[in-house]
C-alpha positions in Angstrom: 119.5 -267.1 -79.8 118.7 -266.0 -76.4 115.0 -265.1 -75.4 113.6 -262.3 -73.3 110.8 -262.3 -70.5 109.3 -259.4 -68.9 108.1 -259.7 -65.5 105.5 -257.4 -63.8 104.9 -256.7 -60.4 103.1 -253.5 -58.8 103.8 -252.4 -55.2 101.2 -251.0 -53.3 101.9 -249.2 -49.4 100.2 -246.8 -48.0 101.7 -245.2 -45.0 100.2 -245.7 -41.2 100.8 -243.6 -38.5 102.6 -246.1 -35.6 103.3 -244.1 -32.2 106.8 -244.0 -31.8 109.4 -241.5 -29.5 108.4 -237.9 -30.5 111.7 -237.9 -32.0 111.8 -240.9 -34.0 109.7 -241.8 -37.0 109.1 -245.5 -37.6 106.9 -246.7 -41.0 104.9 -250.1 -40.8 106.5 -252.0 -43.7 103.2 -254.2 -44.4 102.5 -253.7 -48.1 101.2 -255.5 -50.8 102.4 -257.0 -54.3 100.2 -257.4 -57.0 100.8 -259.9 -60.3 98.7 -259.4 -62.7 95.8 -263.0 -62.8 97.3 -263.9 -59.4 96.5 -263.5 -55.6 97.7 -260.3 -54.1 101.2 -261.1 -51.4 100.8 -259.5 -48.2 104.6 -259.1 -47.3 106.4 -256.9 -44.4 109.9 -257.2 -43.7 111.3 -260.0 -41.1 110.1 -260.0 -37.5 114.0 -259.3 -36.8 113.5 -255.9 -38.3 110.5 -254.5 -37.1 108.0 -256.6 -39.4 105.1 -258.4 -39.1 106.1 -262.2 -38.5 103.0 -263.4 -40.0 103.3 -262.3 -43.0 105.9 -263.3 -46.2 109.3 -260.7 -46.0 111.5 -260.3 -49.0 114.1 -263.1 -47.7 111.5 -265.3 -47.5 110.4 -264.8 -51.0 114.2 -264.8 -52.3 115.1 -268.6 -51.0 111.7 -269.7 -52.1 112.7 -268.6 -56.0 115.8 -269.6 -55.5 114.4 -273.6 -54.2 111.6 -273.6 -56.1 113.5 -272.7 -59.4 116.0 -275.7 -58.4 113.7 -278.6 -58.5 111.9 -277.4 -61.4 115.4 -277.3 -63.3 116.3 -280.6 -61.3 113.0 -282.2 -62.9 114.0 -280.9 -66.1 117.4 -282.6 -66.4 115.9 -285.9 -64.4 113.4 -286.0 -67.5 116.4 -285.1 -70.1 118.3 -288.4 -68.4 115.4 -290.7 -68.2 115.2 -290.5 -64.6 111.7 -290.9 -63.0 111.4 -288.9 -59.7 108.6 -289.6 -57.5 108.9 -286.7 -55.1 111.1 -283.8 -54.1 111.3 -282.9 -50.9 113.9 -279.5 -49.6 114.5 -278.1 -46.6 116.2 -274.8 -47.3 117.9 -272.3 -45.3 119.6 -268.7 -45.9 121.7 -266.8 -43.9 121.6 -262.9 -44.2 124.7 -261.1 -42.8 123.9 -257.2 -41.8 126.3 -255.0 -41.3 126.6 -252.0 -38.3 126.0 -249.9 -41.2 122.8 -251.3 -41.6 123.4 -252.8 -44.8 123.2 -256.5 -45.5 122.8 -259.3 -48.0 122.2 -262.7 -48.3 125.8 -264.5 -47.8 125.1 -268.1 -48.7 121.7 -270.6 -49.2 122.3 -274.1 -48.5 119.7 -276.9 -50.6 119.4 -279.9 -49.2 116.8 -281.3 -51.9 115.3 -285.6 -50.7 114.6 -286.7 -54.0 113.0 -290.4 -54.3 113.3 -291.9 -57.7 112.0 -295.2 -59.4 115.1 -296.5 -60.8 118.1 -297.7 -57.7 120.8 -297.8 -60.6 120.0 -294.3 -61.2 120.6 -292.7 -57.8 124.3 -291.5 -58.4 123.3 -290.3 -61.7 120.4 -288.4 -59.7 122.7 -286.8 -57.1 125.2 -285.4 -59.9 122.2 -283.8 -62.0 122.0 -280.9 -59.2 125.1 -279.4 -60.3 123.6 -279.4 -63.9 120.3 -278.1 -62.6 122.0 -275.2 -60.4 123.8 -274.3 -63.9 120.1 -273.9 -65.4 118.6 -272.3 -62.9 117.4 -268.7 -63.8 117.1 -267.9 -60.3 120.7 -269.4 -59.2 122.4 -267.7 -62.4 120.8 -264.6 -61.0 122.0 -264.6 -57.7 125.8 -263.5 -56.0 126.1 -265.5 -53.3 127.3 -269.0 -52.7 124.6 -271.8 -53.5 125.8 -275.2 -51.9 123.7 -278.3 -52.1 123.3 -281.5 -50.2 121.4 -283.9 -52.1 119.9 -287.2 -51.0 118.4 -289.8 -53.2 116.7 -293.2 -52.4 114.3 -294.9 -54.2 
């Protein structure tokens, strides 16, 4: 039996005049997300495209769902297998291909998840779970664009 969540978020921008070429009009994309109990996100879009750099953009959030979701399903199956991880470390990256029309989408995210676990006669086991944990991942099942991982594990 398959279960449904909804998920709320409320967008909030307000726009503010930026002085531009008479003939041009150009929006600050600075705005706000709001999820309801948590902190508001100040986001804007990338500094490539005209946004505030210190601030969160939408491709940013995207690869952090999309990591974050992996090692909570990677924890998941390490716990099914009687695996005991003792930290998780990824450092992951996206590419985003636009297009001259303007257009653009994320092309590919590449994991590369350090995982440290108690048991050395465990490790291979430990490097095969991320294909198990990408199949489990609501963000990854979500997503059309090619996921590849490289795993380490030590212990």
């Amino acid at each position: 039996m398959a279960f449904k969540h909804l998920f709320k978020a409320r967008l909030n921008w307000t726009s503010v005049p930026k002085e531009t070429a008479p003939t041009t009009k150009q929006y600050l994309k600075t705005h706000q997300i709001a999820i309801e109990g948590k902190d508001i996100l100040n986001i804007s879009a990338a500094k490539a495209f005209k946004g505030d750099p210190g601030l969160y953009n939408p491709e940013d959030l995207l690869l952090s769902s999309l990591v974050s979701c992996h090692m909570m399903s990677y924890l998941y199956v390490c716990s099914q297998n009687g695996i005991d991880v003792m930290s998780y470390q990824d450092g992951a990256e996206a590419t985003l291909e636009v297009l001259e029309n303007g257009s653009g989408r994320i092309i590919e995210v590449r994991l590369h998840p350090k995982v440290v676990i108690k048991q050395q006669e465990k490790i291979a086991e430990a490097l095969n779970l991320h294909k198990k944990a990408n199949e489990l991942c609501f963000i990854a099942n979500s997503c059309n664009f090619k996921i590849v991982h490289y795993p380490t594990c030590t212990n």
